[in-house]
LUMLUM-48459 format. One record per residue (C-alpha): chain; x, y, z. Coordinates in nm, 3 decimals, decimal comma, padded with zeros to 5 digits. Example, Ala and Ser with C-alpha at 12.3 -4.5 7.8 and 13.67 -1.06 7.14 Angstrom:
<nodes>
NODE   roke         u         v         w
NODE      A    01,230   -00,450    00,780
NODE      A    01,367   -00,106    00,714
</nodes>
This chain:
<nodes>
NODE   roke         u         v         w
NODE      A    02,438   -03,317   -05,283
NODE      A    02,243   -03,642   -05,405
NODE      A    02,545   -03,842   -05,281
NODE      A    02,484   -03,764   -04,965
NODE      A    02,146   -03,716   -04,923
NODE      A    01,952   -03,898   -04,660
NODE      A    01,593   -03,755   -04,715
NODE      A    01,503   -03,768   -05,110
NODE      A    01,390   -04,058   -05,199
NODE      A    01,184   -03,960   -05,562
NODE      A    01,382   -03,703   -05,819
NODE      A    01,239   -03,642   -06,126
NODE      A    01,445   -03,497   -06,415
NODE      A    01,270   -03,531   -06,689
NODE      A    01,307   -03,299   -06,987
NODE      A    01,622   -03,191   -06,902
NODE      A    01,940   -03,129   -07,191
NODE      A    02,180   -03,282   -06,909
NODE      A    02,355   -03,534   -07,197
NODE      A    02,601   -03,806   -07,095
NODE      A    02,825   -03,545   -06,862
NODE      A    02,479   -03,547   -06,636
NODE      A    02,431   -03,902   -06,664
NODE      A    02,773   -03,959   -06,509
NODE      A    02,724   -03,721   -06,203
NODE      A    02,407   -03,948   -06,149
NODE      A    02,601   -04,249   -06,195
NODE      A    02,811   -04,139   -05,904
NODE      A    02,611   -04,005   -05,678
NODE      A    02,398   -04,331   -05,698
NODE      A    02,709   -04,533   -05,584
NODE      A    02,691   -04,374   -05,244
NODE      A    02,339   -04,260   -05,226
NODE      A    02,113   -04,499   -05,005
NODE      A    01,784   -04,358   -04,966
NODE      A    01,666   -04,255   -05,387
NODE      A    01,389   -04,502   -05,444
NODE      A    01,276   -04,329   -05,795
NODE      A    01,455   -04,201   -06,071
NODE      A    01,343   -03,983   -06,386
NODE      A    01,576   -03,941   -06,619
NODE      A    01,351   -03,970   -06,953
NODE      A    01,401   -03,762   -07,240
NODE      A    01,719   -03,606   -07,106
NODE      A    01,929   -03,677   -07,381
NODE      A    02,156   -03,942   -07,254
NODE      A    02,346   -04,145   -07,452
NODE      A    02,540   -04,476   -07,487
NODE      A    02,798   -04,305   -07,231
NODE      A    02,607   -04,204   -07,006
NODE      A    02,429   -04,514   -07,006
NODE      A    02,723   -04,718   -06,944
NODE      A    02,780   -04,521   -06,602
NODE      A    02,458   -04,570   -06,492
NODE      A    02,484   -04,897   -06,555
NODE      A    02,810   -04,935   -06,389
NODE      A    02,701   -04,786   -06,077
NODE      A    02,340   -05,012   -06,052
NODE      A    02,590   -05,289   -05,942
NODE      A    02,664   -05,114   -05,610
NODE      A    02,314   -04,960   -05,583
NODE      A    02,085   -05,142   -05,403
NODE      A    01,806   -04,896   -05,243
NODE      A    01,697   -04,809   -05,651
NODE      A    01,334   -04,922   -05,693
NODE      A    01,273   -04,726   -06,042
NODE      A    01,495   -04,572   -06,302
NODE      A    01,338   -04,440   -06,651
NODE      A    01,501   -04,388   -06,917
NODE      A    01,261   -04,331   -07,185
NODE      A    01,323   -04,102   -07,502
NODE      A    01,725   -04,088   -07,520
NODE      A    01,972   -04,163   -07,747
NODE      A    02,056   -04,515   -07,610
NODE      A    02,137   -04,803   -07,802
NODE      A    01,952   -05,159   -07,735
NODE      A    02,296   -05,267   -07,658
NODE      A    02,346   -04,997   -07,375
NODE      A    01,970   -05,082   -07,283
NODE      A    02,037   -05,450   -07,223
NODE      A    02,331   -05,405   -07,054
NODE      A    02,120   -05,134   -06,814
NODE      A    01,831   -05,424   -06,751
NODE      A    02,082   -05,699   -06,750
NODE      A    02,235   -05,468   -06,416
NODE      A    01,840   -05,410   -06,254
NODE      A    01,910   -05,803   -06,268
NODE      A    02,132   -05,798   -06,037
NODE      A    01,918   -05,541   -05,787
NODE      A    01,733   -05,590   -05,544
NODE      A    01,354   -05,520   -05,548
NODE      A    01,180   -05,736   -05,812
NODE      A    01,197   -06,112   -05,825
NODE      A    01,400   -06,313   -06,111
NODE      A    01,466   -06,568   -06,209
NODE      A    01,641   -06,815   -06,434
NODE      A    01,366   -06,951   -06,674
NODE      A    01,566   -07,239   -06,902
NODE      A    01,659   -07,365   -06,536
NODE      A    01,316   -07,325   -06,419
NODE      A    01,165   -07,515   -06,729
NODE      A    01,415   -07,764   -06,840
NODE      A    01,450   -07,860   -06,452
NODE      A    01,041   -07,844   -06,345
NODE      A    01,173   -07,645   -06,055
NODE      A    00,929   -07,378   -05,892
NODE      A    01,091   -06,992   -05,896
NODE      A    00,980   -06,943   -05,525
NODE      A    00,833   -07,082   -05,214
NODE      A    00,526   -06,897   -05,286
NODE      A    00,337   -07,183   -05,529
NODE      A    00,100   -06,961   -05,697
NODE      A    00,395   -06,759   -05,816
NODE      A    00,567   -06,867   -06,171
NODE      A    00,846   -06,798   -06,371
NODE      A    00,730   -06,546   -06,670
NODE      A    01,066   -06,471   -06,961
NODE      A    01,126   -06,153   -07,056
NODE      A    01,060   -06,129   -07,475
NODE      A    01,359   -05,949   -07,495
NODE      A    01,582   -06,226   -07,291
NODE      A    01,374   -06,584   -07,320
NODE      A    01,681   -06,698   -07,053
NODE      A    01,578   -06,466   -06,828
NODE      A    01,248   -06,470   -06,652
NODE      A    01,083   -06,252   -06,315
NODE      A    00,896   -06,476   -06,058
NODE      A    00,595   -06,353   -05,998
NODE      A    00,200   -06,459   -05,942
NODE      A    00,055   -06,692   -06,152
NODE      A   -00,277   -06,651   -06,003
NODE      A   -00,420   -06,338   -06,211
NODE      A   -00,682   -06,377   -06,477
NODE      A   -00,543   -06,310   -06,825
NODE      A   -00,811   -06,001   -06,864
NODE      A   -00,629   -05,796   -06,629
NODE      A   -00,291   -05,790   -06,837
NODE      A   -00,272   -05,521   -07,139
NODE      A   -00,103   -05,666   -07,466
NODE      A    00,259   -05,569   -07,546
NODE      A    00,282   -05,361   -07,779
NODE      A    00,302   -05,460   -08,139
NODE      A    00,704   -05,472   -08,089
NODE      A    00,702   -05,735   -07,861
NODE      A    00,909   -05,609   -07,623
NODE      A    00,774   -05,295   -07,470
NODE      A    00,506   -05,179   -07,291
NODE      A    00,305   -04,825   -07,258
NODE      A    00,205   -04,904   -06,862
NODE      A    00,470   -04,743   -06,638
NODE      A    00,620   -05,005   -06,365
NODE      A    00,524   -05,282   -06,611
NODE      A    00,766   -05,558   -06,823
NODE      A    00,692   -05,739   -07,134
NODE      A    00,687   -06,126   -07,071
NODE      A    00,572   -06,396   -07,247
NODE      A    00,245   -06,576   -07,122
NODE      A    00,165   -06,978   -07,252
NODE      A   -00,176   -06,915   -07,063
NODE      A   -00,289   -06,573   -07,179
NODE      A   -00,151   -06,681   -07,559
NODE      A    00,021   -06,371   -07,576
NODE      A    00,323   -06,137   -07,433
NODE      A    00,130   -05,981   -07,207
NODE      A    00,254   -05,617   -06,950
NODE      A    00,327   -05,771   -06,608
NODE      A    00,314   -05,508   -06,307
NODE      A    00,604   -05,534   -06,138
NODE      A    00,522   -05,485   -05,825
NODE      A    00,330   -05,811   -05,817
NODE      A    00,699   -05,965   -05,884
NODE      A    00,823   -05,861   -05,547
NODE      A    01,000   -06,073   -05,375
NODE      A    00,845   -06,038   -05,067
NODE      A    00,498   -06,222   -05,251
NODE      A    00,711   -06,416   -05,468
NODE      A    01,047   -06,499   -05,189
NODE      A    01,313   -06,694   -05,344
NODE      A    01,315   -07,068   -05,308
NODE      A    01,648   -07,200   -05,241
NODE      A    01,737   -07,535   -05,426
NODE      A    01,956   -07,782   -05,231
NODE      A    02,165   -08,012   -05,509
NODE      A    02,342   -08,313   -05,330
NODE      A    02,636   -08,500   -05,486
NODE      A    02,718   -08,799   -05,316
NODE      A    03,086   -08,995   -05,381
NODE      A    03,203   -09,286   -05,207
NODE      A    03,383   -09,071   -04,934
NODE      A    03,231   -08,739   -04,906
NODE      A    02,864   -08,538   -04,946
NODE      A    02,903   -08,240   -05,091
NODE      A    02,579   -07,989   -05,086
NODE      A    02,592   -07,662   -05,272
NODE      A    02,314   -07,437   -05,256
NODE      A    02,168   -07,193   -05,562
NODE      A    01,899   -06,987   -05,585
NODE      A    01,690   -06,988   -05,887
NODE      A    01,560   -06,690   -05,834
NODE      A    01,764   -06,332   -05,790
NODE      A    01,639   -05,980   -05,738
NODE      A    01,579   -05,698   -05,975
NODE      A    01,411   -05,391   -06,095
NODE      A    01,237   -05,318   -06,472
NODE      A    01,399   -05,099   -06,690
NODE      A    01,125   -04,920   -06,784
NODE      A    01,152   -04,707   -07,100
NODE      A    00,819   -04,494   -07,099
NODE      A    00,787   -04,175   -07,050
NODE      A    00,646   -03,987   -06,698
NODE      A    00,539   -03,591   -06,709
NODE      A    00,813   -03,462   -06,410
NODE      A    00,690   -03,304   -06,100
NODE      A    00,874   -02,937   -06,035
NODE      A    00,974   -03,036   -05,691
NODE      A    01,109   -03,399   -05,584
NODE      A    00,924   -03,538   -05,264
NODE      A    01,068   -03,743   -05,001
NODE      A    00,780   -04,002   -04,969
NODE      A    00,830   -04,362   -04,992
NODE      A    00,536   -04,569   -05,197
NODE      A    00,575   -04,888   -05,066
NODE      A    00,441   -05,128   -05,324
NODE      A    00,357   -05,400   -05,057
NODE      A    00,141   -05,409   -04,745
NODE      A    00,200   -05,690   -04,468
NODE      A   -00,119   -05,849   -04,304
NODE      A   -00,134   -05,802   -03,915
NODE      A    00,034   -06,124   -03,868
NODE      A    00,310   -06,038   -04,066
NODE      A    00,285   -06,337   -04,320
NODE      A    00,051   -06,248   -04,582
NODE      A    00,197   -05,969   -04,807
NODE      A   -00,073   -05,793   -04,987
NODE      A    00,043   -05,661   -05,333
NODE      A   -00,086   -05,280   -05,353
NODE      A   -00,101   -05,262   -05,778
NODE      A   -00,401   -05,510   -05,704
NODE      A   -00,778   -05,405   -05,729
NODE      A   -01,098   -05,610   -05,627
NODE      A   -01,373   -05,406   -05,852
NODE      A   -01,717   -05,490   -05,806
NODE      A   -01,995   -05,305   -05,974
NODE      A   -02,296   -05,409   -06,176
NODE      A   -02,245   -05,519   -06,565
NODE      A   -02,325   -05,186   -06,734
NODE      A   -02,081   -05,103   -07,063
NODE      A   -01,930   -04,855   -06,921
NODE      A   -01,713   -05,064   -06,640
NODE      A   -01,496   -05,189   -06,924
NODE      A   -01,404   -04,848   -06,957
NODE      A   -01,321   -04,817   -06,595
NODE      A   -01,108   -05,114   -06,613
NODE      A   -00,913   -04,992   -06,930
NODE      A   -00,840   -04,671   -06,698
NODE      A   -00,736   -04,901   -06,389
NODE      A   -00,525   -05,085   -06,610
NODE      A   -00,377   -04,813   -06,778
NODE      A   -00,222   -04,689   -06,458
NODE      A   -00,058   -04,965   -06,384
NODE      A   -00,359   -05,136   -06,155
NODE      A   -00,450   -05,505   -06,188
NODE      A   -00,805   -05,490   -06,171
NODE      A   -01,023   -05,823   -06,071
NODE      A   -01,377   -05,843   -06,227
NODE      A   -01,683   -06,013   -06,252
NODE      A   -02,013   -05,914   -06,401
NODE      A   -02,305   -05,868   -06,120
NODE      A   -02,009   -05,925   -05,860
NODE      A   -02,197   -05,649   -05,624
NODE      A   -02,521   -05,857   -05,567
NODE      A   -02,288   -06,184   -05,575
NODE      A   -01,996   -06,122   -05,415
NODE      A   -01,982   -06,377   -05,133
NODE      A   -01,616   -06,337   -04,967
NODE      A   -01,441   -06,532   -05,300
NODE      A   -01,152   -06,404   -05,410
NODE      A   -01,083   -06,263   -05,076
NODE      A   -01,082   -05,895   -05,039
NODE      A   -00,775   -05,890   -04,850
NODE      A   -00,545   -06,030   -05,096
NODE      A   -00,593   -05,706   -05,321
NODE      A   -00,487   -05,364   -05,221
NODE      A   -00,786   -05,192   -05,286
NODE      A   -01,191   -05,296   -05,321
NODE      A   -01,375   -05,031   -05,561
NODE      A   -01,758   -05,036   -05,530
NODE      A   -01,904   -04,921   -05,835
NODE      A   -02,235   -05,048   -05,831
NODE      A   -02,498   -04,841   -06,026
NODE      A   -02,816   -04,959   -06,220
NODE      A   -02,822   -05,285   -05,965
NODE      A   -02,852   -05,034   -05,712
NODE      A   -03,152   -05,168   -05,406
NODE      A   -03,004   -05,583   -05,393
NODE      A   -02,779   -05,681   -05,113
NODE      A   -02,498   -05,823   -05,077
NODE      A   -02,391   -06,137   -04,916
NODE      A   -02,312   -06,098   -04,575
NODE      A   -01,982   -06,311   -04,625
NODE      A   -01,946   -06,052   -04,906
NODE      A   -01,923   -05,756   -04,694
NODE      A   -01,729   -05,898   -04,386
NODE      A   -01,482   -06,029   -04,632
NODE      A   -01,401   -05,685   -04,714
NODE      A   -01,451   -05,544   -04,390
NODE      A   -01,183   -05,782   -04,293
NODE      A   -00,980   -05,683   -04,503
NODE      A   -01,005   -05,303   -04,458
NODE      A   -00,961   -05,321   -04,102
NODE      A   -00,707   -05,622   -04,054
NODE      A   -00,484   -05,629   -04,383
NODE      A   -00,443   -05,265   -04,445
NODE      A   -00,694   -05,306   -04,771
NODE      A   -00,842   -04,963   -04,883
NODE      A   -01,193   -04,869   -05,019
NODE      A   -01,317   -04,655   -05,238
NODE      A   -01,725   -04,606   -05,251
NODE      A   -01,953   -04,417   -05,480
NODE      A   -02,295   -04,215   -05,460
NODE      A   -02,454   -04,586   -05,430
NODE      A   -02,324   -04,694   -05,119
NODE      A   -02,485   -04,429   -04,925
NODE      A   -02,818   -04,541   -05,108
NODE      A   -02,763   -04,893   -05,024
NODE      A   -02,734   -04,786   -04,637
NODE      A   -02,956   -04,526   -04,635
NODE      A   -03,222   -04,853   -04,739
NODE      A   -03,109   -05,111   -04,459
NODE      A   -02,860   -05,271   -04,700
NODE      A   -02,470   -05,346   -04,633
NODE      A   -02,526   -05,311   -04,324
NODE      A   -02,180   -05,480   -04,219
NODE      A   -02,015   -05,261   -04,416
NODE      A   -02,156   -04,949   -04,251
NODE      A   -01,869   -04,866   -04,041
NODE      A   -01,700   -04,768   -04,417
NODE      A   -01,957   -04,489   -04,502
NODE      A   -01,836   -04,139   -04,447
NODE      A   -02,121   -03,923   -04,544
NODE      A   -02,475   -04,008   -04,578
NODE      A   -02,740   -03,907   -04,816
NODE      A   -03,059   -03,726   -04,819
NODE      A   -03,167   -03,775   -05,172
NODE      A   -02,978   -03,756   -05,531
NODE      A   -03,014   -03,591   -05,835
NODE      A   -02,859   -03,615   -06,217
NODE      A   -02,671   -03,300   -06,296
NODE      A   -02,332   -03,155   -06,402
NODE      A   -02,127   -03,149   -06,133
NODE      A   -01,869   -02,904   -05,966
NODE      A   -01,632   -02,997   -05,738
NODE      A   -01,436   -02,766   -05,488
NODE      A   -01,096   -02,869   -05,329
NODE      A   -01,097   -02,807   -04,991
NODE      A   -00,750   -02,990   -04,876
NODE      A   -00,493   -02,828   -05,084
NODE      A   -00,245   -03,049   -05,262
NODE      A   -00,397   -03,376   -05,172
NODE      A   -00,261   -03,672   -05,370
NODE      A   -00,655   -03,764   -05,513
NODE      A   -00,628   -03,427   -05,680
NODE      A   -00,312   -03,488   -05,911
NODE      A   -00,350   -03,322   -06,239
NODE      A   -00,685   -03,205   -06,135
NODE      A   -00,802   -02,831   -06,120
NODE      A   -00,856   -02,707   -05,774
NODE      A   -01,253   -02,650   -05,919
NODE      A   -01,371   -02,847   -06,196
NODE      A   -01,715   -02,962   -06,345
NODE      A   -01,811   -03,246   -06,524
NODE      A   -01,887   -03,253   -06,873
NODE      A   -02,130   -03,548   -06,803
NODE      A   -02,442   -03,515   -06,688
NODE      A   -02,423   -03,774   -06,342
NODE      A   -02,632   -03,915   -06,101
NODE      A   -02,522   -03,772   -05,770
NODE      A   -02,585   -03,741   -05,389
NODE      A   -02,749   -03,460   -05,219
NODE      A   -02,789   -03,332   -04,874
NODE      A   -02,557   -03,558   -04,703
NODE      A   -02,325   -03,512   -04,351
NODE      A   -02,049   -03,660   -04,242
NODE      A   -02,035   -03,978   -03,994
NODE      A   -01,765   -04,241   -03,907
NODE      A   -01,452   -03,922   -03,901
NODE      A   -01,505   -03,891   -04,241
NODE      A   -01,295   -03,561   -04,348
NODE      A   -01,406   -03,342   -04,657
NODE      A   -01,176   -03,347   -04,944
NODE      A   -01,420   -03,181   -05,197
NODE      A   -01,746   -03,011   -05,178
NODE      A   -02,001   -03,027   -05,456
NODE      A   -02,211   -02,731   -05,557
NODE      A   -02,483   -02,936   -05,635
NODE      A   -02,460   -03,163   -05,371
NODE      A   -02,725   -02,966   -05,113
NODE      A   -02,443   -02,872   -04,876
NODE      A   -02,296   -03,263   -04,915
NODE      A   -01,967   -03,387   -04,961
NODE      A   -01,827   -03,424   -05,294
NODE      A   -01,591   -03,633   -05,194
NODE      A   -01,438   -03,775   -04,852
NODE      A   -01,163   -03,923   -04,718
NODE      A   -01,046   -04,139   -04,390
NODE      A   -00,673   -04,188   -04,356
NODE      A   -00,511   -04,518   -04,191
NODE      A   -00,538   -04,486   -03,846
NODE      A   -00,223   -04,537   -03,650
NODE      A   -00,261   -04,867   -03,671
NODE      A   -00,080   -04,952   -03,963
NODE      A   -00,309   -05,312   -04,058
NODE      A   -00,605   -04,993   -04,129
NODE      A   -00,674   -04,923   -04,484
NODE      A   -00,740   -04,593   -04,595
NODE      A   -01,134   -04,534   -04,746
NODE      A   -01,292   -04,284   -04,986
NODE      A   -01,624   -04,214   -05,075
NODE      A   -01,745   -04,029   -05,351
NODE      A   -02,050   -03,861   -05,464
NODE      A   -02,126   -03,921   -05,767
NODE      A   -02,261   -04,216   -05,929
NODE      A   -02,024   -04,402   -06,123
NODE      A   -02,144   -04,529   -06,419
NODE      A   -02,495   -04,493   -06,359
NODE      A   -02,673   -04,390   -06,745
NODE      A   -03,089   -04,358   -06,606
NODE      A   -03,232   -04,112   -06,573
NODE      A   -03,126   -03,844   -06,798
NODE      A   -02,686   -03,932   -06,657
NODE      A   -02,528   -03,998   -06,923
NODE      A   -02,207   -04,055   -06,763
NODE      A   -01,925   -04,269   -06,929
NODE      A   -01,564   -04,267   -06,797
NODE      A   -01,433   -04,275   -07,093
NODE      A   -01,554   -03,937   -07,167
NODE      A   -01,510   -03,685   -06,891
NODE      A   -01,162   -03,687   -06,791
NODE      A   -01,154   -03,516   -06,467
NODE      A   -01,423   -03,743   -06,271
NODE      A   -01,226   -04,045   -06,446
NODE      A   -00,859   -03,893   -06,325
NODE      A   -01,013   -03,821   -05,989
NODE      A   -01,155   -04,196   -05,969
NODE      A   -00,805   -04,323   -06,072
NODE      A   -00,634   -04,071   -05,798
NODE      A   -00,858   -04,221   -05,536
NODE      A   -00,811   -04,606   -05,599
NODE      A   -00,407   -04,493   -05,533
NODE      A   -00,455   -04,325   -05,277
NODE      A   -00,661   -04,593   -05,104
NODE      A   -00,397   -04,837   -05,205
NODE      A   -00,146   -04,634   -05,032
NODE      A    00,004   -04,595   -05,365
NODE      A    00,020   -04,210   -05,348
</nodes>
């Protein structure tokens, strides 16, 4: 049935005794299949045989985005052989790092993208950005070689002083397109030029684990969003996080990070922010902003990522704060992105009630749920701007919990959430943390995806 299949494009198998026999039925239904995008096949018992077929039939796949393969019985032969084969793919950007560095040669057209090797092949390397601060990478693990981040590679990193997990999806070849090298040999008759690319496609092996979903679904995560003049592509894995400099953001970032986000971050970058980096080369702005609360921003600041929002497909995700800020004259630029307002707050455990079953910002999450924190949250507010609600909150006054706005049909609008609690906000008897209550920090993570389009 997967051979032929033109709808499925995510199947998740995980935890499933299908040995090497299954592996091969995969193997050849991949050969033909066209529109599979993600593949789970973790902890399913495959072996070195099963491997092999898998691997054999990656050279005529070329719609594969994702295969895992964590927790089997493969050897680190058979697991070479599978990445040396997502070398030859077609989604993430390689490239051929002794050429690259013994030749000075640049990996792409793009010049702010470099040419990274893999720690477990130093002759083979993905292109991808240069451009990212070394805080927002998590260290390989102690191994050298893998990584605990899902959609992430081990690479070595001069800069960062360390191998260093690189999101893959920030070594797409559509940020990071192939440059093609013309070599000219002249001889006393004839001119004979032979073009190579240093750089092919490919895909990460990635050996972590993922918990399986009971039911495959048949939509596509695009990992990159095109700006409305078609030449900037705008990697999704990226976030712009400003927020005030409490303790507690490191936390936030550590979550970011830990699924699979590149987060950008700058203490006091609320008050500051004046337009630089600009919002619309990240996939999503978070605005987290809590004891700062009552200072404006820069107006640059806030058309920057109005910009962005409405022109390059950037989402937004805003807390309790934001509807202070506006509900005080401030941000006014950015008002158009509020979807509730506020008529006072309080500090309180919270409960929130799903009111959109099965939405993606309430993965893993219990359709009710309160927080174990004590947070500072909003009260009384109504909805403005088509905001939609996604959760109510019991202590909210008849306000939102939380509320979304989808893209419109235009496809260069970014999706925007606000939420109704305060972040990381500790006065006032909140003693909120995100490290610590596990629901409002899974529901913050499920709402930066789904802003990024991600989910």
């Amino acid at each position: 049935m997967l051979r032929d299949n033109k709808v499925l494009t995510e199947l998740y198998v995980y935890n499933n005794a299908m040995r090497d026999a299954g592996a091969q039925h995969f193997a050849d239904a991949l050969r033909e299949n066209k529109t599979l995008i993600r593949l789970d096949l973790s902890a399913t018992q495959t072996g070195d045989a099963g491997a092999s077929h898998l691997a054999d039939a990656l050279r005529d796949n070329k719609t594969l985005n994702e295969l895992w393969i964590g927790n089997n019985r493969i050897s680190s032969s058979l697991l070479d052989h599978l990445e040396h084969q997502y070398i030859n793919s077609t989604t993430t950007a390689t490239c051929n790092f002794t050429a690259c560095n013994s030749q000075r040669i640049s990996c792409s057209s793009n010049l702010n993208c470099d040419c990274f090797s893999l720690t477990s092949n130093s002759n083979i390397g993905i292109c991808a950005l240069s451009t990212l601060s070394c805080e927002s990478f998590v260290r390989c693990n102690m191994d050298n070689v893998t990584c605990s981040i899902e959609s992430t590679i081990c690479v070595n990193s001069t800069r960062c002083g360390q191998p260093i997990c690189y999101p893959l999806p920030m070594a797409n070849k559509q940020i990071c397109p192939p440059k093609t090298v013309t070599i000219t040999t002249t001889t006393q008759k004839t001119t004979t030029t032979i073009k190579t690319s240093t750089a092919t496609t490919t895909q990460k092996l990635t050996t972590t684990t993922k918990i399986s979903t009971t039911t495959p679904t048949s939509t596509v995560h695009p990992d990159i969003t095109t700006s409305q003049s078609g030449t900037t592509p705008m990697p999704k894995y990226t976030a712009l996080l400003l927020s005030d400099s409490e303790a507690a953001v490191q936390n936030l970032i550590n979550f970011l990070q830990s699924a699979g986000i590149s987060c950008t971050y700058s203490s006091n970058n609320v008050q500051y922010y004046d337009g630089t980096p600009d919002a619309a080369t990240f996939g999503v702005v978070i605005i987290v902003n809590s004891n700062s609360y009552g200072y404006n921003m820069p107006a640059s600041g806030q058309q920057s990522i109005l910009n962005a929002q409405q022109n390059n497909a950037t989402g937004v995700v805003l807390t309790e704060w934001a509807a202070y800020q506006f509900s005080i004259g401030l941000w006014t630029t950015l008002l158009p992105l509020q979807l509730f307002t506020r008529s006072a707050g309080t500090t309180t455990n919270i409960t929130m009630n799903l009111t959109i079953p099965n939405h993606p910002i309430w993965t893993n999450l219990s359709a009710s749920f309160t927080s174990t924190s004590i947070v500072g949250c909003n009260t009384g507010g109504s909805l403005i701007n088509n905001g939609t609600v996604l959760a109510t909150c019991l202590q909210c006054d008849g306000g939102p919990g939380v509320a979304v706005r989808p893209s419109s049909i235009l496809a260069t609008v970014g999706r925007v959430v606000q939420i109704a609690h305060a972040g990381h906000y500790t006065v006032g008897g909140a003693n909120f943390n995100w490290a610590n209550d596990i629901n409002l920090s899974t529901m913050m993570i499920n709402a930066v995806k789904w802003a990024a389009n991600l989910i």
